[in-house]
TIRO-675793 format. One line per 5 residues: number of its first residue (from 1); their letters; for each residue y, z, x negated of N, C-alpha, C. Coordinates in steps of 0.2 Angstrom, whole numbers. Each point is the difference from the previous one (the first is absolute). Example, Ala and Ser with C-alpha at 12.3 -4.5 7.8 and 13.67 -1.06 7.14 Angstrom:
// residues 2
1	as	-28/39/-66/6/0/4/6/0/-4; 5/-4/2/6/1/-4/5/3/4
// end
This chain:
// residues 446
1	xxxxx	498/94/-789/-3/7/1/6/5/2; 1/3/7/5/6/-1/-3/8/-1; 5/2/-1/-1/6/-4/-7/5/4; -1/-1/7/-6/5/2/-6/-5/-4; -1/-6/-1/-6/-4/-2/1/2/-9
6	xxxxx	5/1/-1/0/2/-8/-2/7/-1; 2/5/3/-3/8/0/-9/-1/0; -1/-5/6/-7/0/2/-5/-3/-7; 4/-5/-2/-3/-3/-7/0/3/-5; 5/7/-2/0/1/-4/-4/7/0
11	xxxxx	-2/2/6/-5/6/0/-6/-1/2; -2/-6/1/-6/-3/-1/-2/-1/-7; 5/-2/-3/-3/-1/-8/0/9/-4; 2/4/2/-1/7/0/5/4/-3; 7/-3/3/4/3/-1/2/8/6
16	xxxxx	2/4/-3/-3/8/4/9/0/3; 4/-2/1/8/0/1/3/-8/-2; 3/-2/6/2/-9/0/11/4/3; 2/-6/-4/8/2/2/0/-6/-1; 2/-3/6/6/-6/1/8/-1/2
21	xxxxx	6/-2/-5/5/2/4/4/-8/-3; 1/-1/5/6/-7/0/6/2/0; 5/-3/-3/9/1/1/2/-7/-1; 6/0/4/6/-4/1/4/3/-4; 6/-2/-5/3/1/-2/7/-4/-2
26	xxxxx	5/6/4/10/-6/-1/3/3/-3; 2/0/-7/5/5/-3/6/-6/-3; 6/3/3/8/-5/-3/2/9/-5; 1/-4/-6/6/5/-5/4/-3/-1; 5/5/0/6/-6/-6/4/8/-5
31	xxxxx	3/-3/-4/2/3/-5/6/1/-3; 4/3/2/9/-2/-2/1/4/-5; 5/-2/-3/4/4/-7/6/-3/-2; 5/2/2/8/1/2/2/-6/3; -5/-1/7/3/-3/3/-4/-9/-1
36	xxxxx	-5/-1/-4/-2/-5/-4/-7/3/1; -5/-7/6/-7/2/1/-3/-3/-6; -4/6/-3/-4/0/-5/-8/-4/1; -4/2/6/-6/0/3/3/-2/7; -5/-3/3/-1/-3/8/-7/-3/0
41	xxxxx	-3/2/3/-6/-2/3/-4/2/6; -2/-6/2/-3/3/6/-7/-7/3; -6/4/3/-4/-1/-1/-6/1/4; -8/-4/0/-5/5/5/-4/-2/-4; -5/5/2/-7/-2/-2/-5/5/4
46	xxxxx	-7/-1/-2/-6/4/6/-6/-2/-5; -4/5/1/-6/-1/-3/-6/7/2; -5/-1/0/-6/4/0/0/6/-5; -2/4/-1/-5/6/-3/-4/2/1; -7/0/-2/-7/4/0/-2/6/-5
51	xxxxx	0/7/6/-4/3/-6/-7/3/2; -2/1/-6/-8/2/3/-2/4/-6; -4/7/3/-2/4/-2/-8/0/-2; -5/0/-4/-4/-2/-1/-5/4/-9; -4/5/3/-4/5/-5/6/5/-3
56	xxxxx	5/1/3/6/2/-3/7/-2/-2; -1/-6/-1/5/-6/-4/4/-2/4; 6/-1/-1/3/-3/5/2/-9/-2; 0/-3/3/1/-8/-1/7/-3/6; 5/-2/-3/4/-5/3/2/-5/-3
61	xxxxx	5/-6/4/1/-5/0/3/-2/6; 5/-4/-3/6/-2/5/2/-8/-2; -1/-5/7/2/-5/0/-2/-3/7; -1/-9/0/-1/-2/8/-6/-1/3; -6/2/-4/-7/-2/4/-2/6/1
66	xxxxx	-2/5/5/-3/3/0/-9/1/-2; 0/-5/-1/-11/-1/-1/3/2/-8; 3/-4/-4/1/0/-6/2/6/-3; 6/5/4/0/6/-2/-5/4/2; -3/0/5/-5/4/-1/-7/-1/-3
71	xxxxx	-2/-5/-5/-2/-1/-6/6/3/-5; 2/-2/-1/5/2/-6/-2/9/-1; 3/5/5/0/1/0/-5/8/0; -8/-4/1/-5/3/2/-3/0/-8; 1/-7/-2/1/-1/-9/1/6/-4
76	xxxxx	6/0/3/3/6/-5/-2/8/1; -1/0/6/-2/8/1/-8/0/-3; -1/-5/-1/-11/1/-4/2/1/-7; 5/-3/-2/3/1/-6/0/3/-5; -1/6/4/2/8/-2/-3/4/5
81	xxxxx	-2/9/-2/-3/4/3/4/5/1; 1/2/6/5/6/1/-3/7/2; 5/3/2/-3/7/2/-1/-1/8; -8/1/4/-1/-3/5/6/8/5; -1/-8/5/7/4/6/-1/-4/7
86	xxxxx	1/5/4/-1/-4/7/7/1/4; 2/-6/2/7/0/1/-2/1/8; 4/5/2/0/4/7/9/-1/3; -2/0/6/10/-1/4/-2/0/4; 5/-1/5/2/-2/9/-1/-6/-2
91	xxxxx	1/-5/5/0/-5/2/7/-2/5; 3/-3/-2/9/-3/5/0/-4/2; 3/-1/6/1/-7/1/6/-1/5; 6/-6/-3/6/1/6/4/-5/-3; 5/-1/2/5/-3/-3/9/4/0
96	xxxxx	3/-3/-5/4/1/0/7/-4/-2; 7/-2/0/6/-2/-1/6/6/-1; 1/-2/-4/7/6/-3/5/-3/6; 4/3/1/7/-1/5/6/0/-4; 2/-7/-1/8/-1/-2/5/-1/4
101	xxxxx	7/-1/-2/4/-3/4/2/-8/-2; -2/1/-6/1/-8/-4/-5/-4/-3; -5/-1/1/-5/-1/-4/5/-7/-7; -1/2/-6/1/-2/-5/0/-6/-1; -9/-1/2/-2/-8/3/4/-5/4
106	xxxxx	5/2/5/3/-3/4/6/-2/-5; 3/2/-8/4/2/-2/1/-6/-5; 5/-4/-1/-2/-4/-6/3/1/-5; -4/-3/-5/0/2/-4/8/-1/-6; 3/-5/3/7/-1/-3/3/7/2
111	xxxxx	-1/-1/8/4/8/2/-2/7/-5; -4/0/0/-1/7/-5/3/-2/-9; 0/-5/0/3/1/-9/7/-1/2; 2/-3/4/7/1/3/2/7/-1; -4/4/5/1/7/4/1/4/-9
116	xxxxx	-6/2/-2/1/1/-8/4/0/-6; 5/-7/1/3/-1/-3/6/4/2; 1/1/6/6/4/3/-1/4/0; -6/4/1/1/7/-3/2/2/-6; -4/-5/-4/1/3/-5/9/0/-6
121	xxxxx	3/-3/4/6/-2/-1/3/5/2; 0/3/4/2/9/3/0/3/-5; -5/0/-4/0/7/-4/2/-3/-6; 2/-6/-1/3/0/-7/8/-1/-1; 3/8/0/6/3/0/-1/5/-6
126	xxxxx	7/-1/-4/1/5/-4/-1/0/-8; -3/6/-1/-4/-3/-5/-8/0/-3; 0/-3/8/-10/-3/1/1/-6/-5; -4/1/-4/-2/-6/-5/-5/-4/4; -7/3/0/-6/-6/4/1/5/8
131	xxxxx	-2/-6/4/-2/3/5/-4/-3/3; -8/3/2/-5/-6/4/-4/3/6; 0/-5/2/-4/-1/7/-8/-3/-1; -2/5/3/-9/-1/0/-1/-1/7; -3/-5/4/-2/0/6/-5/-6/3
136	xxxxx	-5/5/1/-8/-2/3/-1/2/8; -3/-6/2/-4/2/5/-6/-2/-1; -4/1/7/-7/-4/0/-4/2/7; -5/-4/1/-3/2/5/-7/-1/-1; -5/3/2/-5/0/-1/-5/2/4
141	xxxxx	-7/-7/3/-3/1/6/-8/1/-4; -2/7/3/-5/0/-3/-7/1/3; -5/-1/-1/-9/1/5/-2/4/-7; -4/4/5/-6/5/-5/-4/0/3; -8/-1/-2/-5/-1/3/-4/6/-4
146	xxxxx	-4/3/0/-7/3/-5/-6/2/4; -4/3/-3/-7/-2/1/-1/9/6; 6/3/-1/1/6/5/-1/-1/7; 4/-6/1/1/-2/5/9/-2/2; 2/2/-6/8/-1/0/0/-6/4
151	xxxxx	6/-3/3/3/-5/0/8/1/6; 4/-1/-7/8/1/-1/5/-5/2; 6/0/2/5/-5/0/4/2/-1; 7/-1/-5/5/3/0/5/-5/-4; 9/-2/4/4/-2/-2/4/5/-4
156	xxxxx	3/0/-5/6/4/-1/6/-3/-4; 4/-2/2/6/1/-3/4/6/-5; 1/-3/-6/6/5/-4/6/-4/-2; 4/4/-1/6/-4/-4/4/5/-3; 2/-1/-6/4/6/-3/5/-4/-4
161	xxxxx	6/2/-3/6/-1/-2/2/5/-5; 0/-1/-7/3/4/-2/6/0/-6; 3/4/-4/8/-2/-1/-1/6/-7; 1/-4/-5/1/5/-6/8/-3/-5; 3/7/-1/9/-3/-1/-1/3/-8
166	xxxxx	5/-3/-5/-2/1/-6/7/1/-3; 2/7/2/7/1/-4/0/2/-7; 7/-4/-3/1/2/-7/8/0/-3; 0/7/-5/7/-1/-3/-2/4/-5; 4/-2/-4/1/5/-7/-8/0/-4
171	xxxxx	-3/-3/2/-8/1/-4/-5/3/4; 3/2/6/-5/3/5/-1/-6/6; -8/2/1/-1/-4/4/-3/3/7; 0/2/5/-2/1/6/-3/-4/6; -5/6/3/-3/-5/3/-3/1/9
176	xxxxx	2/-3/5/-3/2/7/-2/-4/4; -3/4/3/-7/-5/5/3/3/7; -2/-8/4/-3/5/7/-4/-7/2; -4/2/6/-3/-5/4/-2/3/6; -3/-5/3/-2/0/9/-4/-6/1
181	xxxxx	-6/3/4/-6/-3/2/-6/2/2; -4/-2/3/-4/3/7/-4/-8/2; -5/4/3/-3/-7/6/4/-1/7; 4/-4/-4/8/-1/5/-1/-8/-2; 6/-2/4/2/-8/-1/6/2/-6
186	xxxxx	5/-8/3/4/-2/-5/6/5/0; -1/3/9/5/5/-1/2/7/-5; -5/-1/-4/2/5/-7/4/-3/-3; 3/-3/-1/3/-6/-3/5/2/1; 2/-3/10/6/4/1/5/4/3
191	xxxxx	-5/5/-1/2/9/1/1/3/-8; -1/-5/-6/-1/3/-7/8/-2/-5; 5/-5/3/4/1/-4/3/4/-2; 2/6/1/4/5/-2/-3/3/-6; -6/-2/-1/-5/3/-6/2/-2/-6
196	xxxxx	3/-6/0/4/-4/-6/4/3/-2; 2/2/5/7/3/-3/0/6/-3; -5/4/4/-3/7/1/0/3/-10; -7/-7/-1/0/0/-6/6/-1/-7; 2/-5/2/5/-1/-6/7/5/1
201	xxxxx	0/4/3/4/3/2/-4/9/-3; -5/2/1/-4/4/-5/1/-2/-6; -1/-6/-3/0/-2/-5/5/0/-9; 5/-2/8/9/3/-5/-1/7/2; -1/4/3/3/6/-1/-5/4/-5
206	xxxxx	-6/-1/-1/-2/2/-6/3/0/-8; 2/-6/0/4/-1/-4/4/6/-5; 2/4/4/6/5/0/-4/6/1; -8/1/0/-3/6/2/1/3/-10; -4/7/-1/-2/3/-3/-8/0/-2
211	xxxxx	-2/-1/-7/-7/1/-1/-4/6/3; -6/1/3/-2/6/3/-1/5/-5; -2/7/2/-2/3/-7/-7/0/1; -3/3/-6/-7/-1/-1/-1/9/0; -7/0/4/-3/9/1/-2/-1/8
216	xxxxx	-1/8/-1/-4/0/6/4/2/5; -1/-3/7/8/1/6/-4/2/7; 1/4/3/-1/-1/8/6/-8/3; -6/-3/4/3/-6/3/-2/-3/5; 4/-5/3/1/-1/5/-1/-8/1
221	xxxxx	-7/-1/2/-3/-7/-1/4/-4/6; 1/-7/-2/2/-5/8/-6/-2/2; 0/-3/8/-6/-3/0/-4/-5/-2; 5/-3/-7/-2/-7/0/-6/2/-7; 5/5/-3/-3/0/-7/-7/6/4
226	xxxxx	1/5/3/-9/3/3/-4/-4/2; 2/-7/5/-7/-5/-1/-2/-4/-5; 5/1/-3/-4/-4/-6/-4/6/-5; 1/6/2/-4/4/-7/-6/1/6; 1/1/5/-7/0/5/-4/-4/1
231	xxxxx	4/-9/-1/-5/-4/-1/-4/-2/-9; 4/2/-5/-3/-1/-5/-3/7/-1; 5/4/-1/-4/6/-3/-6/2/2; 0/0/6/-5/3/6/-4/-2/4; 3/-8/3/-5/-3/5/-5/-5/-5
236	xxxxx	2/-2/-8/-7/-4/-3/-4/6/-1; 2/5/0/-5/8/-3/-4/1/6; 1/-2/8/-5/-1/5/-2/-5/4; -1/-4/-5/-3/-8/2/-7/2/-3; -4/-1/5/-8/2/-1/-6/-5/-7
241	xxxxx	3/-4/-1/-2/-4/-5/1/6/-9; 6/0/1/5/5/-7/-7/5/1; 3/3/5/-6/8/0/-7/-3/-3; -5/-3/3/-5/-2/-1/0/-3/-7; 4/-4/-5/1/0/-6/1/4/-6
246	xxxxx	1/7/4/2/6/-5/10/-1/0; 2/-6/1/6/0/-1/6/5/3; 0/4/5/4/2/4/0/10/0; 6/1/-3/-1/8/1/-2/3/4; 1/-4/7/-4/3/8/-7/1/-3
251	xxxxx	-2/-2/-3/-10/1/1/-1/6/2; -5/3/4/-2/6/2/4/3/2; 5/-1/2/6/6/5/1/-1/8; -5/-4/3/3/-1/4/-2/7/6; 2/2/4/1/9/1/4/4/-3
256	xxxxx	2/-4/-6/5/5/-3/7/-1/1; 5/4/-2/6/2/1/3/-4/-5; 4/-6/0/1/-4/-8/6/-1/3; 7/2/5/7/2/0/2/5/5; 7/1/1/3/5/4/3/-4/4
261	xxxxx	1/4/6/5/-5/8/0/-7/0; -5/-3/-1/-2/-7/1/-3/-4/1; -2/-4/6/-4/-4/2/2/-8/-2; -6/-4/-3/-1/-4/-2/-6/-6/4; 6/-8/1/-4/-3/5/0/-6/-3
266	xxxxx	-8/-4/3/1/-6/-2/-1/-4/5; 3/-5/5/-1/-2/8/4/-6/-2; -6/-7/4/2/-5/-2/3/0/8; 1/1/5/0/0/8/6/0/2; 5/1/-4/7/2/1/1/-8/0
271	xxxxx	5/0/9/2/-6/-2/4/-4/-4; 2/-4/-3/6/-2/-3/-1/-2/-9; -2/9/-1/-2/0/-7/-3/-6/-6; 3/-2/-4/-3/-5/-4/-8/-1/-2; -3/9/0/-6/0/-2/-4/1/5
276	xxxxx	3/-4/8/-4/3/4/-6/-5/2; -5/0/3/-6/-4/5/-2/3/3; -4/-2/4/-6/1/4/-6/0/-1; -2/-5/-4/-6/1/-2/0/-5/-9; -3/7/-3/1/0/-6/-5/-7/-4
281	xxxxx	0/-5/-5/-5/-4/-3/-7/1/0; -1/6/3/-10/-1/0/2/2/8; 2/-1/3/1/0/9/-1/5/2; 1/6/-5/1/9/2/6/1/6; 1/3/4/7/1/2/4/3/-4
286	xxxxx	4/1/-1/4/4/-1/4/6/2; 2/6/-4/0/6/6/3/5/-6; 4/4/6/3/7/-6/-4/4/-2; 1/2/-6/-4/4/-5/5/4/-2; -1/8/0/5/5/1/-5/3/-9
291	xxxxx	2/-2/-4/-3/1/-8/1/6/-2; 8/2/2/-1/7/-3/4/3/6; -2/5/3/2/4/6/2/9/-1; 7/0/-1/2/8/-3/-2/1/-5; 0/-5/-6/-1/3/-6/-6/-2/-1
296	xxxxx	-9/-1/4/-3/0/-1/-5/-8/-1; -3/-1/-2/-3/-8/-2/-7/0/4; 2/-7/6/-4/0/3/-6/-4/0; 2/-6/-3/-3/-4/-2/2/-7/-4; -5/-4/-1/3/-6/-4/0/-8/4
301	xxxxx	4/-5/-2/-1/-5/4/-5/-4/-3; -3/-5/6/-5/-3/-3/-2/-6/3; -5/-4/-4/0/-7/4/-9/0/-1; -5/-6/5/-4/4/2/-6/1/-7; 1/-2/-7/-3/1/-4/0/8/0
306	xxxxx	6/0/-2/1/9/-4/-3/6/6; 3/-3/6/-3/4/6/-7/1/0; -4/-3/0/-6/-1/-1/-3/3/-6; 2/-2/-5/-2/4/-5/1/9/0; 6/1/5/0/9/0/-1/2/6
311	xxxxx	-2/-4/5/-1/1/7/3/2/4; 5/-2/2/6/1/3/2/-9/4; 3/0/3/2/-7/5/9/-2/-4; -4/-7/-1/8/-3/-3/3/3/3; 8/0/-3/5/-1/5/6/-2/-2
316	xxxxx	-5/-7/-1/6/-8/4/3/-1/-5; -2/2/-7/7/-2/-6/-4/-6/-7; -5/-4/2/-3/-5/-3/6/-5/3; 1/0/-9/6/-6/1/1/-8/-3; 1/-3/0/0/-6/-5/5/-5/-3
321	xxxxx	2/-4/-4/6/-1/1/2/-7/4; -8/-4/-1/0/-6/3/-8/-2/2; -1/-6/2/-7/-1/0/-5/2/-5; 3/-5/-7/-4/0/-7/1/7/-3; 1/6/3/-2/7/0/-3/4/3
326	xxxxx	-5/3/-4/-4/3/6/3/6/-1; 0/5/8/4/7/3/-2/5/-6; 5/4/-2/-1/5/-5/6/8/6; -1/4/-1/2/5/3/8/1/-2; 3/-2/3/8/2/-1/4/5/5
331	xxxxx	6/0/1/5/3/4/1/-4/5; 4/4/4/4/-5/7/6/1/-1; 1/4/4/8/5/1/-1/7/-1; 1/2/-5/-2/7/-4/9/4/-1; -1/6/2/6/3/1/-1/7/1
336	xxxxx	5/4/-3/-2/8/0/4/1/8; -2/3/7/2/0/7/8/4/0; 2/0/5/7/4/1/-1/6/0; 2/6/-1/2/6/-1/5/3/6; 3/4/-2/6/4/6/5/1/-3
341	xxxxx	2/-1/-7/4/1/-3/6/-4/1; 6/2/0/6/-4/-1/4/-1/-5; 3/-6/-2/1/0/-7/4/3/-3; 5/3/3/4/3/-1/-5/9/-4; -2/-1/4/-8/10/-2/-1/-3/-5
346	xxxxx	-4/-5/-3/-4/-5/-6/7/2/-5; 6/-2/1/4/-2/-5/3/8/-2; -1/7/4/3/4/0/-3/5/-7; 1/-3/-6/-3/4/-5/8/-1/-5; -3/6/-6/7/2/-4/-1/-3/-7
351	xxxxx	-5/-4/-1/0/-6/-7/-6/-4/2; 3/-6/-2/-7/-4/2/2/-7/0; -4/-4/0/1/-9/0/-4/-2/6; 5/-6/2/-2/-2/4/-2/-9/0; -7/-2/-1/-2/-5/-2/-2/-4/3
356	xxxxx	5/-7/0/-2/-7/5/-3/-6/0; -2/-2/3/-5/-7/-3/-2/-2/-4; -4/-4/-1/-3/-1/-4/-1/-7/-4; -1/-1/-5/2/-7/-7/-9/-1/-1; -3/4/-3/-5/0/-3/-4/4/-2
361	xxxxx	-7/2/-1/-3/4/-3/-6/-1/-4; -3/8/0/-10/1/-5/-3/4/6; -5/0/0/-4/4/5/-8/-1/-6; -3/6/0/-5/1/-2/-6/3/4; -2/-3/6/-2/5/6/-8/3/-2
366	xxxxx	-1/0/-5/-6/4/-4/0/7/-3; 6/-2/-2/3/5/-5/7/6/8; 2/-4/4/5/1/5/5/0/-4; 5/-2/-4/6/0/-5/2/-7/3; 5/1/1/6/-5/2/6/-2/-4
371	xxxxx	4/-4/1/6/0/-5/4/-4/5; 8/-1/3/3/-5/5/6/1/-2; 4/-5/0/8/0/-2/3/-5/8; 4/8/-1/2/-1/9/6/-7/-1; 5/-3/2/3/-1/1/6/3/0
376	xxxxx	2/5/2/5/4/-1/1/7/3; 4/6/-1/1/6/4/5/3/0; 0/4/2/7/7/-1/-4/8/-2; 6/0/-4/1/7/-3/1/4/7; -4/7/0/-1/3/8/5/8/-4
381	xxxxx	3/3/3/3/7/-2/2/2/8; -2/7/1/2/4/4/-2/-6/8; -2/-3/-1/-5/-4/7/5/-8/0; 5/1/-5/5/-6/0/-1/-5/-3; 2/-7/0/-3/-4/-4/5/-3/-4
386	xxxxx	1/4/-6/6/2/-6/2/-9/-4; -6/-2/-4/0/-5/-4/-7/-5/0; 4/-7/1/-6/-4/-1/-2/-2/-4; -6/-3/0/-5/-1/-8/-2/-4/0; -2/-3/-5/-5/-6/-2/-4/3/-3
391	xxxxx	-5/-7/-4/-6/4/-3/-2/5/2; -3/-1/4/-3/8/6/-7/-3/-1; -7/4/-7/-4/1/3/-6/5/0; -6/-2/5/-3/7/1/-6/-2/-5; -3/5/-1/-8/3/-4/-3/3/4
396	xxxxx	-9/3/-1/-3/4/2/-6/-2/1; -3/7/5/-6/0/1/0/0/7; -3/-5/3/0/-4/11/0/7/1; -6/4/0/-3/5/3/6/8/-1; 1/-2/-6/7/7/-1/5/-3/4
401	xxxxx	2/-6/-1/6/0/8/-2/-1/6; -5/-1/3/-4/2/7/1/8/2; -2/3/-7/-1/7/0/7/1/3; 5/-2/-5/4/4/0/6/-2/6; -1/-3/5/4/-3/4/2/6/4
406	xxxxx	6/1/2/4/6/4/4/-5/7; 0/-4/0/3/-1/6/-2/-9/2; -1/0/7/-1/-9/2/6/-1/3; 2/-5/1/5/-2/6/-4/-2/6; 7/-2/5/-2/-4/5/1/-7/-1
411	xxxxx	3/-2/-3/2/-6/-3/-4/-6/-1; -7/-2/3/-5/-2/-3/3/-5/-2; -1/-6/-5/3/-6/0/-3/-5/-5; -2/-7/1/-5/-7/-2/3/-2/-4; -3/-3/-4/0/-4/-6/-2/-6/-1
416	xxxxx	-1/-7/-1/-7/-2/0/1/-2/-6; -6/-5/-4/-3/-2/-5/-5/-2/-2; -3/-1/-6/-4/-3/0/-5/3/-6; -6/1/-1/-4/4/-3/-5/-3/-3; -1/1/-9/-4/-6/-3/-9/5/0
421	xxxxx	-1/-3/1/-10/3/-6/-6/-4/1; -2/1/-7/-5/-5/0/2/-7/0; 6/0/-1/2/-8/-1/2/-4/7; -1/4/6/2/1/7/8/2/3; 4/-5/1/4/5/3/2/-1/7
426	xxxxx	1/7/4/0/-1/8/6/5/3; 3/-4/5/7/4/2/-4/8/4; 6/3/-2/-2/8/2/9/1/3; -1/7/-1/4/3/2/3/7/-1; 4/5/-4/0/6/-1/4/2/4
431	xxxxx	1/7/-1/6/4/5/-2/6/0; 5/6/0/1/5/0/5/4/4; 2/4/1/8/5/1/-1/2/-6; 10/1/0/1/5/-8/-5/6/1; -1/-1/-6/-4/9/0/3/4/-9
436	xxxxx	0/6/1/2/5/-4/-6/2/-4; 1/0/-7/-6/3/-4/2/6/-3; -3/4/-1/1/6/-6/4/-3/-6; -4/-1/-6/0/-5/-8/-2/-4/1; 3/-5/-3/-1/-7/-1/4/0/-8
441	xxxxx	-4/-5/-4/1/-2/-7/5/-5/0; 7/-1/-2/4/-3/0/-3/-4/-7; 3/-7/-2/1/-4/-7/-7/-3/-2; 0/-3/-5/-7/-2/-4/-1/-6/3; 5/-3/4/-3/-8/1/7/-4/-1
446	x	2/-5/-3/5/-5/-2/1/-6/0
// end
């Protein structure tokens, strides 16, 4: 049975919406830690997903029969009784291949723990205690079929690399990241060592910084640490599922005015980008969505459930993590856009902190309260950048620092990463220019 005879069978038996989606899948990781591989694997596999909508309900299953899934499948959506819904969309159809210089796949496997190894031995100077190297690739060829009339093709390749240095003296323990990665080949790999050093060399010099103070400061965000508060704070706050659960502060604002000097995007289309495609897991395209434009809230992203439900046209952010998942609404590459500022105008204040990167955080997107511990900053005086700091971190409320934002740069600049929910995790991408806030909550996170 191929997937048009599977759709056909399974809307004879009276399913109102059929989704078929196949995947090939290569992922090699390996895993260093001072120079000693921890992890090395690498691997394929492929398999089916059926879903099907039926009186409401929705029914999936993922494996190698198709007839079978769609029994399976059809089972389960009878199940249970939902709130009846007519799944409405475009219809796609095309193909696609990401463009690399290296494909991964051509790459052996010894060569990359090799390669790993060597970086990571770069960055262990001083007094870096651990130093590790995380680095994945994969590629992944996928078909979507549905009962719309979809029918999809897409390769993509990703590969990312990443370096965390762990300096310690005296009972203090410091800590920095960096990484690089995109729907690229192996060439991130070696355009990235400098990053090793990059980091263990942040990492001693914290060593020697000053604790931040705690209160409320005008500051000067990097871009690394504003993608990340734009994709927690803000961008799970307009993932269309959240809304439609009561979960997300956005409910009911869209029209409204929810920051200052700011546009907010989410666009998988950009080439290169970690969180980038073509055509998203239910075979939507993908396409820039300008969410908040000047301040103002245009709308939300969506996959073609939630679309449907509020009448509006997906757009392209049904996502998945692999076949044995069915597509749930996520991000791509989500980023506050460039501004005209220049960093030098950003930095030109007479007290204030200046807060970089980021370790970890809370985000409450119901509530809109965040919590993030930057990886480190500087003390800002008369527009100079006087003392650096550790323990730098921020508090609040998303929408009071939207509100309160006074300057964007031009600076835009990428991130990539990888983003959990639902028990789902799918590479994305954040990014920002520095941008300047009014008040910002220093302390409360350790």
């Amino acid at each position: 049975m191929d997937p048009e005879e599977a759709i056909s069978y399974a809307l004879d038996l009276g399913a109102e919406f059929v989704e078929i989606r196949h995947q090939k899948i290569s992922v090699t990781e390996v895993f260093v830690v001072n120079g000693v591989i921890r992890r090395l694997s690498s691997g394929d596999e492929s398999g089916y997903s059926v879903r099907v909508l039926l009186d409401g309900s929705w029914g999936f299953s993922s494996g190698p029969s198709l007839k079978e899934l769609v029994d399976s499948s059809l089972k389960l959506a009878k199940s249970h009784k939902g709130e009846k819904i007519e799944i409405k969309g475009r219809s796609f159809s095309g193909s696609y291949i990401s463009s690399v210089k290296v494909p991964p796949d051509q790459v052996s496997v010894e060569r990359k723990a090799r390669d790993a190894v060597e970086l990571c031995k770069r960055g262990m100077i001083n007094e870096v205690r651990n130093f590790n190297v995380s680095y994945v690739d994969g590629a992944v060829e996928e078909e979507v079929f549905n009962s719309i009339g979809t029918k999809v093709r897409q390769k993509i390749y990703r590969t990312r690399v990443s370096f965390s240095a762990y300096a310690h003296r005296a009972g203090i323990t410091e800590r920095a990241m960096e990484s690089a990665g995109g729907t690229r080949g192996y060439e991130v790999v070696e355009e990235s060592a400098e990053l090793a050093e990059t980091a263990a060399k942040r990492a001693v010099e914290l060593l020697s910084a000053k604790s931040a103070p705690a209160g409320k400061f005008q500051a000067v965000i990097d871009p690394k640490l504003a993608g990340v508060f734009v994709h927690e704070a803000f961008g799970h706050a307009a993932e269309a599922d959240e809304v439609l659960a009561g979960m997300s502060v956005l409910e009911g604002r869209i029209g409204q005015r929810v920051g200052e000097n700011v546009n907010i995007v989410d666009d998988p289309t950009i080439e290169g980008l970690y969180g980038s495609y073509k055509f998203d897991s239910e075979g939507s395209e993908g396409r820039r969505k300008l969410i908040v434009e000047g301040g103002v809230l245009k709308g939300f992203m969506h996959n073609l459930e939630t679309s449907s439900k509020m009448g509006v046209e997906s757009t392209g952010n049904g996502r998945a993590m692999d076949f044995r998942n069915p597509p749930i609404v996520r991000m791509s590459n989500t980023f506050i856009d460039r501004g005209d500022a220049d960093l030098d105008e950003i930095l030109r204040i007479k007290e204030g902190i200046y807060a970089m990167g980021s370790l970890y955080g809370y985000t409450e997107p119901a509530k809109g309260q965040f919590m993030f511990k930057a990886e480190e900053g500087w003390l800002i005086r008369n527009g100079e950048l006087v003392e650096k700091l550790r323990e730098v971190a921020i508090a609040g409320n998303t929408l009071d620092i939207l509100r309160n934002i006074e300057l964007v740069g031009k600076d835009l600049r990428f991130s990539p990463g990888t983003c959990g929910k639902d028990g789902q995790w799918v590479p994305v991408t954040t990014g920002s220019p520095h941008i300047r806030v009014r008040e910002v909550v220093f302390g409360g996170l350790r």
